[in-house]
Biopython code that builds the backbone (N, CA, C, O; Angstrom):
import numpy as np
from Bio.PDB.StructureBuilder import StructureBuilder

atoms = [
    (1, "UNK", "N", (41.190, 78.708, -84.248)),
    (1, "UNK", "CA", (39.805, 78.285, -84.159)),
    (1, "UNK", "C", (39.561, 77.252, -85.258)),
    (1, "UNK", "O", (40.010, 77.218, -86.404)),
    (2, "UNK", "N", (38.539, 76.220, -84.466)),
    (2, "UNK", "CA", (38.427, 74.876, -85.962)),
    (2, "UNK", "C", (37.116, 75.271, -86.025)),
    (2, "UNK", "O", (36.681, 75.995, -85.129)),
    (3, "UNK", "N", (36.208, 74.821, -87.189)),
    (3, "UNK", "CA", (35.138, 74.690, -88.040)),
    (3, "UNK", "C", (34.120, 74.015, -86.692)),
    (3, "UNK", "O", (32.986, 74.493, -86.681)),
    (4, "UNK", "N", (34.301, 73.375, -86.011)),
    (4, "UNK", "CA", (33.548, 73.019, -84.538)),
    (4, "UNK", "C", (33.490, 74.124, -83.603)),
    (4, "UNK", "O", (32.373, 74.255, -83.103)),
    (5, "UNK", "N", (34.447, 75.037, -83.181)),
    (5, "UNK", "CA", (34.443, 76.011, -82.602)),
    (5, "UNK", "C", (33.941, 77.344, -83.379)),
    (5, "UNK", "O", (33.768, 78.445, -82.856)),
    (6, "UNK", "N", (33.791, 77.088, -84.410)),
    (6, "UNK", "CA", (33.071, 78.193, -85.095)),
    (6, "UNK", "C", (31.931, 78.235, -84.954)),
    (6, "UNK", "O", (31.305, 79.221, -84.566)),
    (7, "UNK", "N", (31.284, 76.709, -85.372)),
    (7, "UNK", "CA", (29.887, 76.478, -85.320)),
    (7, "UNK", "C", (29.408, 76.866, -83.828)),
    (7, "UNK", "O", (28.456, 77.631, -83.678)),
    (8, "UNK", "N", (30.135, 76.285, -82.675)),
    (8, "UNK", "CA", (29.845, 76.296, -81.362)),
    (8, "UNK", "C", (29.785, 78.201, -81.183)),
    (8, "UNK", "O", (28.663, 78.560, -80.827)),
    (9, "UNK", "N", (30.532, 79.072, -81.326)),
    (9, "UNK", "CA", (30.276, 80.606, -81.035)),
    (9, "UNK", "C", (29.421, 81.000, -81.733)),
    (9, "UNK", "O", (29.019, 82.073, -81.285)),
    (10, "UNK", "N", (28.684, 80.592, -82.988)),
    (10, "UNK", "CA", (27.745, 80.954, -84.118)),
    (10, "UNK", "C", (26.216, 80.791, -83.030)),
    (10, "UNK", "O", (25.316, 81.585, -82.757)),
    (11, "UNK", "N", (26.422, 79.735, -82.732)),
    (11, "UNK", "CA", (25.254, 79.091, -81.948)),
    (11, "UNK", "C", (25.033, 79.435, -81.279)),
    (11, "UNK", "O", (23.819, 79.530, -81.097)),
    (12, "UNK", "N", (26.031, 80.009, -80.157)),
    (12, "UNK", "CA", (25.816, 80.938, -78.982)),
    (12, "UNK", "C", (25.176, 82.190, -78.796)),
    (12, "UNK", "O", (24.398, 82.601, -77.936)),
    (13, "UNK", "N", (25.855, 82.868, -80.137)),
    (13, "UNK", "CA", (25.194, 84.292, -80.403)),
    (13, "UNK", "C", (24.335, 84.395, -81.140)),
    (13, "UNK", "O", (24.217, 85.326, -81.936)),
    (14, "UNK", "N", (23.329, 83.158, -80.976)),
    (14, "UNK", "CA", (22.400, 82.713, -81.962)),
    (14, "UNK", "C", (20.826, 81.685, -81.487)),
    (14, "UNK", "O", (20.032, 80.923, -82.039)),
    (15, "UNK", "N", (21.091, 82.332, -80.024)),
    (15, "UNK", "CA", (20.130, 80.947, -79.604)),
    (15, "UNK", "C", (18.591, 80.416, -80.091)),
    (15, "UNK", "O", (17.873, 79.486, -79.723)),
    (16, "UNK", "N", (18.455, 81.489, -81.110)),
    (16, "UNK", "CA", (17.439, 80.900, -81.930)),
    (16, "UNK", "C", (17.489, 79.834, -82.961)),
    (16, "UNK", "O", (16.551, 79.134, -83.343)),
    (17, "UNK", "N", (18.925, 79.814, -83.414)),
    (17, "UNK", "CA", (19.373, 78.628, -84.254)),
    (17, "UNK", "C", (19.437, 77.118, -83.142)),
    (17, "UNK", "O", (19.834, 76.975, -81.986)),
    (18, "UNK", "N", (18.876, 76.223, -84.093)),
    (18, "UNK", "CA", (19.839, 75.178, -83.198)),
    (18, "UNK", "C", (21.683, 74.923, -83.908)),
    (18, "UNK", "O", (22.312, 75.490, -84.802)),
    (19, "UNK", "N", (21.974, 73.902, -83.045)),
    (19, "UNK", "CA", (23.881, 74.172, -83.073)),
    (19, "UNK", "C", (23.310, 73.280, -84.921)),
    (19, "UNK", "O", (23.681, 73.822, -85.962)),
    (20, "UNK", "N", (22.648, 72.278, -84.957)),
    (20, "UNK", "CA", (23.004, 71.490, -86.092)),
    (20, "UNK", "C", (22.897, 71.880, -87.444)),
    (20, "UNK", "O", (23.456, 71.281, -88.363)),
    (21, "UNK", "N", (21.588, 73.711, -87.684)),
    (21, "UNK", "CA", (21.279, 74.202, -88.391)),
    (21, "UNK", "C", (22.442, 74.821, -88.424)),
    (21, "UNK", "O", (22.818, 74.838, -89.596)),
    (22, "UNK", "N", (23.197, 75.337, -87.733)),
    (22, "UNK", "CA", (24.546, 76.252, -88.253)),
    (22, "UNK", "C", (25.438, 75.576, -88.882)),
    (22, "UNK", "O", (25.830, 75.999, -89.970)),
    (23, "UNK", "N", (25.846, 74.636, -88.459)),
    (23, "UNK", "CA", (26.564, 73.611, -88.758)),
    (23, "UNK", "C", (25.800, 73.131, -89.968)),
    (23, "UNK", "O", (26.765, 72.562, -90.479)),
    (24, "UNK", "N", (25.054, 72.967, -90.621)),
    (24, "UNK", "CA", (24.648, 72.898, -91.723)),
    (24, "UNK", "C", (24.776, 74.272, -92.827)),
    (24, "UNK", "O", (24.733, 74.378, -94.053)),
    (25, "UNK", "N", (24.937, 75.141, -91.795)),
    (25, "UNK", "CA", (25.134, 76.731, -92.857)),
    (25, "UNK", "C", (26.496, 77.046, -93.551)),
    (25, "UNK", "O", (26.837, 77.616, -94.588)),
    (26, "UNK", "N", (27.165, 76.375, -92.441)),
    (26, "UNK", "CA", (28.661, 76.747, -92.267)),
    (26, "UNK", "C", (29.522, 76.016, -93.224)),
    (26, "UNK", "O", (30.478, 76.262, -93.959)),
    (27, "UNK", "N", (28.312, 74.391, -92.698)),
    (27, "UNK", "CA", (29.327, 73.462, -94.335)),
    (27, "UNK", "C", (28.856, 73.877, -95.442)),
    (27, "UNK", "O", (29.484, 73.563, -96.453)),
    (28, "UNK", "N", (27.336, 74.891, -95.616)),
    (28, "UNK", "CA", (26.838, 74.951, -97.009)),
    (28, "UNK", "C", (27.872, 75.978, -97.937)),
    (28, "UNK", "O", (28.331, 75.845, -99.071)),
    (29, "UNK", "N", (28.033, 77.215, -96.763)),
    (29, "UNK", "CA", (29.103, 78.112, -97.003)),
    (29, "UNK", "C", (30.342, 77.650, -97.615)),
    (29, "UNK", "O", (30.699, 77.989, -98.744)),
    (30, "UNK", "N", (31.092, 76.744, -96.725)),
    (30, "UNK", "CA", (32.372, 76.035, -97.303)),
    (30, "UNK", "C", (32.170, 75.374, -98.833)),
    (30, "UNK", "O", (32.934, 75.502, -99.789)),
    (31, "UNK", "N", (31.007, 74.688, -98.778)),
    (31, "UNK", "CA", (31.099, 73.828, -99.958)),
    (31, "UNK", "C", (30.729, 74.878, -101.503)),
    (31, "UNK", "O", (31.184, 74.670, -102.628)),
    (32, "UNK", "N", (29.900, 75.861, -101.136)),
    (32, "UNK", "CA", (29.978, 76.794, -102.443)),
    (32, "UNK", "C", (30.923, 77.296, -102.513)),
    (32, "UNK", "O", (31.116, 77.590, -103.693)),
    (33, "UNK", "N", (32.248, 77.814, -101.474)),
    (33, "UNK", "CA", (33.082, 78.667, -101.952)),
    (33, "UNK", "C", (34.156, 77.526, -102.572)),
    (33, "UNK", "O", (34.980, 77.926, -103.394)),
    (34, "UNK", "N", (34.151, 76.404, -102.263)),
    (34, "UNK", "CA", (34.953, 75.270, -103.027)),
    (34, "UNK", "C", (34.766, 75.009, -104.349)),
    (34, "UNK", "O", (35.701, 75.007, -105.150)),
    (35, "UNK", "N", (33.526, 74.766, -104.671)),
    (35, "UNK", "CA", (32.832, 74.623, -106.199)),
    (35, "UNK", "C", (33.001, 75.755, -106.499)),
    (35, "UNK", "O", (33.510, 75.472, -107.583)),
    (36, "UNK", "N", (33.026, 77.065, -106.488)),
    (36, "UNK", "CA", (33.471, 78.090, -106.749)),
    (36, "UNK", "C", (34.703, 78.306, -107.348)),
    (36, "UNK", "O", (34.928, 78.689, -108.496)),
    (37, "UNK", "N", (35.585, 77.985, -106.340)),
    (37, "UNK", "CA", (36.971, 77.935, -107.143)),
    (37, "UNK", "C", (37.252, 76.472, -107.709)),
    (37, "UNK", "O", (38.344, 76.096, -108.135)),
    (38, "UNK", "N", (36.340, 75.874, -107.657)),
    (38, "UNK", "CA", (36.974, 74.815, -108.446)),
    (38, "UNK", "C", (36.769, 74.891, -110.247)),
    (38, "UNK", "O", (37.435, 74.405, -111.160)),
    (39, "UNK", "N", (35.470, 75.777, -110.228)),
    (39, "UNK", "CA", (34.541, 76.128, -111.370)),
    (39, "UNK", "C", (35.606, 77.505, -112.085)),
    (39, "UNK", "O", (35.365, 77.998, -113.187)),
    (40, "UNK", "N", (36.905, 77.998, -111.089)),
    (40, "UNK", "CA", (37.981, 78.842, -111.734)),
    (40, "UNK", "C", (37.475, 80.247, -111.033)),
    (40, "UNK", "O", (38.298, 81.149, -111.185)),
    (41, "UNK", "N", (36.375, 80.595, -110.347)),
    (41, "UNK", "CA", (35.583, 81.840, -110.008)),
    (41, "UNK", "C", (36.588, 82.163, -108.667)),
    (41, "UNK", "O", (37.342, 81.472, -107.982)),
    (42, "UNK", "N", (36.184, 83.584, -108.673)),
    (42, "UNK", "CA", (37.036, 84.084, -107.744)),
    (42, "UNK", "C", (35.649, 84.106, -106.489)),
    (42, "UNK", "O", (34.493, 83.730, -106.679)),
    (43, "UNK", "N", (36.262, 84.688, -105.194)),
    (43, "UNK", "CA", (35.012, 84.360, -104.336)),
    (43, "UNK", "C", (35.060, 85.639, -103.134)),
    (43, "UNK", "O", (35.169, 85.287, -101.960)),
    (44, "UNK", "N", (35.011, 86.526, -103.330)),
    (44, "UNK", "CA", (35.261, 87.664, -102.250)),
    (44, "UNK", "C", (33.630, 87.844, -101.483)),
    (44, "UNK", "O", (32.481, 87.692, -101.899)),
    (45, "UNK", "N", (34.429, 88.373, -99.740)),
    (45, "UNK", "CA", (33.649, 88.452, -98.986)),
    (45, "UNK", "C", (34.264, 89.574, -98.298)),
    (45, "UNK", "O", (35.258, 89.411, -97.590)),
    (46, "UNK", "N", (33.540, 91.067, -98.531)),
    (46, "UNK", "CA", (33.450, 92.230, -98.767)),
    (46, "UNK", "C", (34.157, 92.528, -97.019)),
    (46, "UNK", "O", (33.653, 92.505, -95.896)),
    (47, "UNK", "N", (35.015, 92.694, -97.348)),
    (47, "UNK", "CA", (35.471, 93.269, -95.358)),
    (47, "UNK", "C", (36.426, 92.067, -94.926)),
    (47, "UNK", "O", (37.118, 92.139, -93.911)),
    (48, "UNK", "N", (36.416, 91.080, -95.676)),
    (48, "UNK", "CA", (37.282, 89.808, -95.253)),
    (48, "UNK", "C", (38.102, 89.420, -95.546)),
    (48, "UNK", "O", (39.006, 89.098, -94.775)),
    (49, "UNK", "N", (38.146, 89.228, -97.321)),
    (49, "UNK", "CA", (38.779, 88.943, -98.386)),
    (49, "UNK", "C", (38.746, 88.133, -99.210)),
    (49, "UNK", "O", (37.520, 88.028, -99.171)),
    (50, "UNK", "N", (39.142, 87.153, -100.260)),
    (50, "UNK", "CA", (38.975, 87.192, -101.670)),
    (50, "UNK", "C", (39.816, 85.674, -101.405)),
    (50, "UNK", "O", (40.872, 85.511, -100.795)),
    (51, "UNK", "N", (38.854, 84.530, -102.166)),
    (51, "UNK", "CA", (39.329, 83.482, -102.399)),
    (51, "UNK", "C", (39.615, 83.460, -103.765)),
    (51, "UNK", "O", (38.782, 83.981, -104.507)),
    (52, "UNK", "N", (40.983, 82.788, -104.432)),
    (52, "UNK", "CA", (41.087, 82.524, -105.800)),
    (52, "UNK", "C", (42.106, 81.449, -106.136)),
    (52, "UNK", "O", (42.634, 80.965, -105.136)),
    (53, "UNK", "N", (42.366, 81.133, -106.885)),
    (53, "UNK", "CA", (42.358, 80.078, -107.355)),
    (53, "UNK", "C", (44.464, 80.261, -108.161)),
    (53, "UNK", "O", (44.720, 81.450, -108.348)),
    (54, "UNK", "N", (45.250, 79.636, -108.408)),
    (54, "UNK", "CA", (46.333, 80.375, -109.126)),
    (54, "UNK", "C", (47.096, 78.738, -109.437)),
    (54, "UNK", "O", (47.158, 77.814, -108.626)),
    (55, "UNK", "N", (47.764, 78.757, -111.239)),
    (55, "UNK", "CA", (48.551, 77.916, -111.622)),
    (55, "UNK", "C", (49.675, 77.691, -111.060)),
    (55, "UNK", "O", (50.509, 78.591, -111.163)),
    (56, "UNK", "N", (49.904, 76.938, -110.601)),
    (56, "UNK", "CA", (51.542, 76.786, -110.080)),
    (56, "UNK", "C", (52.278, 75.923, -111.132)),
    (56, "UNK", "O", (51.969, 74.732, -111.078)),
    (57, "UNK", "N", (53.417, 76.349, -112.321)),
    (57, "UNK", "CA", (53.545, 75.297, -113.081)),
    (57, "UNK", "C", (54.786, 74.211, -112.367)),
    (57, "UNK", "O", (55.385, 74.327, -111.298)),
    (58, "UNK", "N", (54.862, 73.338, -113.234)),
    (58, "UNK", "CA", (55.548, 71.788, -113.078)),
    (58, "UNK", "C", (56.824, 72.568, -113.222)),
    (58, "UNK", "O", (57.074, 73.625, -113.803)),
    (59, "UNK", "N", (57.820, 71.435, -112.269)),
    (59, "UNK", "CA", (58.472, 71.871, -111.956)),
    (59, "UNK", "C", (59.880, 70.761, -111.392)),
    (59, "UNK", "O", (59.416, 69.704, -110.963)),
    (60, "UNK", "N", (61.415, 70.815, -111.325)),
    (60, "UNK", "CA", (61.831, 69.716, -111.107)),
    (60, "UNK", "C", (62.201, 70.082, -109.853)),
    (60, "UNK", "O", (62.612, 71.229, -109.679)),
    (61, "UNK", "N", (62.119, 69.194, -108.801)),
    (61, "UNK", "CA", (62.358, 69.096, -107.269)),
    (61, "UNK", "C", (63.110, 67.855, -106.719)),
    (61, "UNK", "O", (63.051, 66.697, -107.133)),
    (62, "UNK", "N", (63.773, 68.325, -105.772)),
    (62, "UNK", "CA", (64.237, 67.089, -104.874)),
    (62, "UNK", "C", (63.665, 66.346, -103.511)),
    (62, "UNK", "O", (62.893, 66.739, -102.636)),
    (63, "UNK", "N", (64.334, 65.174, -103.697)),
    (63, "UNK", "CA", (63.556, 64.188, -102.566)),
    (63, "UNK", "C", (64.658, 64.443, -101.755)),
    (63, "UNK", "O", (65.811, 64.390, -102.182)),
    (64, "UNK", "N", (64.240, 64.829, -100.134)),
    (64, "UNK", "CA", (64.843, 65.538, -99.417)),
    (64, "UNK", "C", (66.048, 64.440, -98.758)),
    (64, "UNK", "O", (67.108, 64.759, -98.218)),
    (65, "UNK", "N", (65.634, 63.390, -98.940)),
    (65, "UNK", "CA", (65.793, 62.050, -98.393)),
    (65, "UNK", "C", (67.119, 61.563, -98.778)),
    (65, "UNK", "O", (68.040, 61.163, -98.065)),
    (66, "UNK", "N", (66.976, 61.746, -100.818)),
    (66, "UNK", "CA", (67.655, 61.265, -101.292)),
    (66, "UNK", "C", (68.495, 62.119, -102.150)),
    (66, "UNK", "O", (69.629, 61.760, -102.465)),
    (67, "UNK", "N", (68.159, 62.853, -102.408)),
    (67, "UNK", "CA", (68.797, 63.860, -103.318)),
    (67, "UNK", "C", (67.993, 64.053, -104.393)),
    (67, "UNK", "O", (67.717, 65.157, -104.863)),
    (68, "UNK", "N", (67.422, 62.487, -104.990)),
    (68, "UNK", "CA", (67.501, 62.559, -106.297)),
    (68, "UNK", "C", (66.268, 63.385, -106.768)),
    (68, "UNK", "O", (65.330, 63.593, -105.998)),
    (69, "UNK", "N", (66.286, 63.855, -108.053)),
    (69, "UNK", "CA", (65.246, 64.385, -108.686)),
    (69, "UNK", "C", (63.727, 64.168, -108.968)),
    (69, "UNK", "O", (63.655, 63.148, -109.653)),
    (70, "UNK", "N", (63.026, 64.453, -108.841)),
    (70, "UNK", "CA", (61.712, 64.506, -108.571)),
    (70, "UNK", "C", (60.779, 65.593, -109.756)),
    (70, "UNK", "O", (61.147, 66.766, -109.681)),
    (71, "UNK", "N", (59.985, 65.402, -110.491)),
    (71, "UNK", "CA", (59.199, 65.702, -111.543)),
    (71, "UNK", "C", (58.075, 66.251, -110.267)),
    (71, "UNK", "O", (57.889, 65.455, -109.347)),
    (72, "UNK", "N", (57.584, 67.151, -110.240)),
    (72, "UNK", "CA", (56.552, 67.925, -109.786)),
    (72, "UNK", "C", (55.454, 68.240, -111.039)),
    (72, "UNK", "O", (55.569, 68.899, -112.073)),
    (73, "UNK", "N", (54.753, 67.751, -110.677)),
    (73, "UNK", "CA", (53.110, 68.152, -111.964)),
    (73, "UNK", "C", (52.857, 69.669, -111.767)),
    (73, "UNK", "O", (53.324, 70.443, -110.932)),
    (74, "UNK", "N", (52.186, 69.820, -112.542)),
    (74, "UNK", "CA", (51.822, 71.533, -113.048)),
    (74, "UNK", "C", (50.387, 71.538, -111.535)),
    (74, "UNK", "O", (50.225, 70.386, -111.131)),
    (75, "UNK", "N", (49.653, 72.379, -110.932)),
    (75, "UNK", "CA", (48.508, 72.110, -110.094)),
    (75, "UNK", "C", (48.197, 73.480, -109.826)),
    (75, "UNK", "O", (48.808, 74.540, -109.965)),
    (76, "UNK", "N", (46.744, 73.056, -109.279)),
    (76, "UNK", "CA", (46.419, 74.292, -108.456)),
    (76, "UNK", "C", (46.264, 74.547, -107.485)),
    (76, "UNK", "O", (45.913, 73.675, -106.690)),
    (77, "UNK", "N", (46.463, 75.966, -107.047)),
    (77, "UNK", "CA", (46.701, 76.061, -105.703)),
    (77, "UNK", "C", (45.341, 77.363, -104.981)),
    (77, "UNK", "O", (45.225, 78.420, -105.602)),
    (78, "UNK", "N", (44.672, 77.188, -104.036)),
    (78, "UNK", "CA", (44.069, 78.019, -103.661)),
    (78, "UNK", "C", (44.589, 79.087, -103.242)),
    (78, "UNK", "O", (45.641, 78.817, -102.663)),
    (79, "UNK", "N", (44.308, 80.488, -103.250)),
    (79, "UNK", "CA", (45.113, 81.336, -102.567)),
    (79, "UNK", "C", (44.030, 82.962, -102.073)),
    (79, "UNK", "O", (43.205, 83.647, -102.678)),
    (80, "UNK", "N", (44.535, 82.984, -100.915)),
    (80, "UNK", "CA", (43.622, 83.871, -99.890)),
    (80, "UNK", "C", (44.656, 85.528, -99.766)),
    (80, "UNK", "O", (45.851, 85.799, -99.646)),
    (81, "UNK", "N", (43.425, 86.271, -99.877)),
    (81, "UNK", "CA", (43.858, 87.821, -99.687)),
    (81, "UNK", "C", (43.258, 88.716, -98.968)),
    (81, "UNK", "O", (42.188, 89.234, -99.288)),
    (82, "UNK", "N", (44.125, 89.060, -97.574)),
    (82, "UNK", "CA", (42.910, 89.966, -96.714)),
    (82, "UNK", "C", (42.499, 90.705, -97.429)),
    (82, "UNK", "O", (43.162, 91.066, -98.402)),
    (83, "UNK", "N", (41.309, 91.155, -97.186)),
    (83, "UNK", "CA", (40.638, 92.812, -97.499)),
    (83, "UNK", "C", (40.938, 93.986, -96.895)),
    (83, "UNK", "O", (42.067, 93.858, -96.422)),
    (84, "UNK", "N", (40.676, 94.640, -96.757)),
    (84, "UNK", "CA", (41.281, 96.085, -95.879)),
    (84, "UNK", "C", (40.733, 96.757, -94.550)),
    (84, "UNK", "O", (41.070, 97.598, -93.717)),
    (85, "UNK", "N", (39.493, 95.726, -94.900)),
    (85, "UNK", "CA", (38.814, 96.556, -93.891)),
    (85, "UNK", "C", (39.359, 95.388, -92.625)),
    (85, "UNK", "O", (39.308, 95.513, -91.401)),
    (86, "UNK", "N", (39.888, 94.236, -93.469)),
    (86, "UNK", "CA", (40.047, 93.199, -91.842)),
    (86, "UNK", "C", (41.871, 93.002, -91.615)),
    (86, "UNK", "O", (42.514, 92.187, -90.952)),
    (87, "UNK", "N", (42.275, 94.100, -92.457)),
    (87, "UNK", "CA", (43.762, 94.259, -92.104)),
    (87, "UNK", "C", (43.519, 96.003, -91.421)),
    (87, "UNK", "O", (44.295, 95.940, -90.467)),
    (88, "UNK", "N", (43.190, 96.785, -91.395)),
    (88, "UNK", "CA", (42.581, 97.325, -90.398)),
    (88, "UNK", "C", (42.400, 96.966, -89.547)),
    (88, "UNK", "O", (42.891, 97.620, -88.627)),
    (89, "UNK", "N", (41.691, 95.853, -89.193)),
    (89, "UNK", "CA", (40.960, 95.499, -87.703)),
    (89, "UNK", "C", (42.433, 95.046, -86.640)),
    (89, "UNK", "O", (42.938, 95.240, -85.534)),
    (90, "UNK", "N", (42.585, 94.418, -87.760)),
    (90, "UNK", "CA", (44.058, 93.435, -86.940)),
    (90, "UNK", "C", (45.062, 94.205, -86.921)),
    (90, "UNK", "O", (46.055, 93.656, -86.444)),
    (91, "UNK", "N", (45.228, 95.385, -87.286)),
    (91, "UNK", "CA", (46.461, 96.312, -86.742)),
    (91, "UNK", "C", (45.923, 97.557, -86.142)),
    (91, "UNK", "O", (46.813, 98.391, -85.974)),
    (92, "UNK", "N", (44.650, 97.973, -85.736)),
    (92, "UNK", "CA", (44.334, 98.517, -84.977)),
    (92, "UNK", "C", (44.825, 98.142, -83.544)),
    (92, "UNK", "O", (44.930, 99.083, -82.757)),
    (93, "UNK", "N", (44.970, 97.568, -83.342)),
    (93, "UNK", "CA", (45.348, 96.972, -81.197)),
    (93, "UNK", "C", (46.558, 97.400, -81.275)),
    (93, "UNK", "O", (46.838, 97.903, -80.187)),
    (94, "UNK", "N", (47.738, 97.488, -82.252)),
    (94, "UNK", "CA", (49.019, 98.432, -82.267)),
    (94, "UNK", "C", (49.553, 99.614, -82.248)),
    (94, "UNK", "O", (50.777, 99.740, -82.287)),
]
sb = StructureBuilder()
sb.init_structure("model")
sb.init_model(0)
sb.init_chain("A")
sb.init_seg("    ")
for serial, (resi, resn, name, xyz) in enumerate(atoms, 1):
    if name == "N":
        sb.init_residue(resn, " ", resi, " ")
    sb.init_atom(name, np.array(xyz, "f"), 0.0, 1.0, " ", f" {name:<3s}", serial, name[0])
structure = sb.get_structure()
């Protein structure tokens, strides 16, 4: 499912919204949980799971191409963790 098809089923089960107000909810949603971790904060959504944030340090790598060596910078990386109640859900049908 993309961020268009989200908005589009939101809307549906929603016909009091119009589609453009969701779509305005949906990017407001995205954009706090971004500034969120960009600000280092962790971001959990209780039944879903937990956005956070993690150092990956620098590192030497190869160019697949060529062999040769490659300097990798230190960065960050976002990183996502179901919750329980929605790893439950998804192994319930088994």
């Amino acid at each position: 499912m993309i961020k268009s098809e989200l908005v589009q089923t939101i809307a549906e089960q929603n016909p009091q919204l119009y589609q453009r107000d969701v779509e305005n909810i949906v990017n407001a949603i995205l954009d706090e949980i971004v500034k969120a971790l960009a600000r280092g904060d962790r971001v959990e959504l209780r039944g879903f799971g937990a956005f956070s944030v993690k150092q990956r340090d620098g590192r030497t790598g190869r160019n697949p191409r060529t062999g040769e060596a490659v300097k990798v910078d230190p960065k960050l990386v976002p990183v996502f963790k179901t919750g329980k109640e929605m790893r439950h859900r998804l192994n319930a049908g088994r």
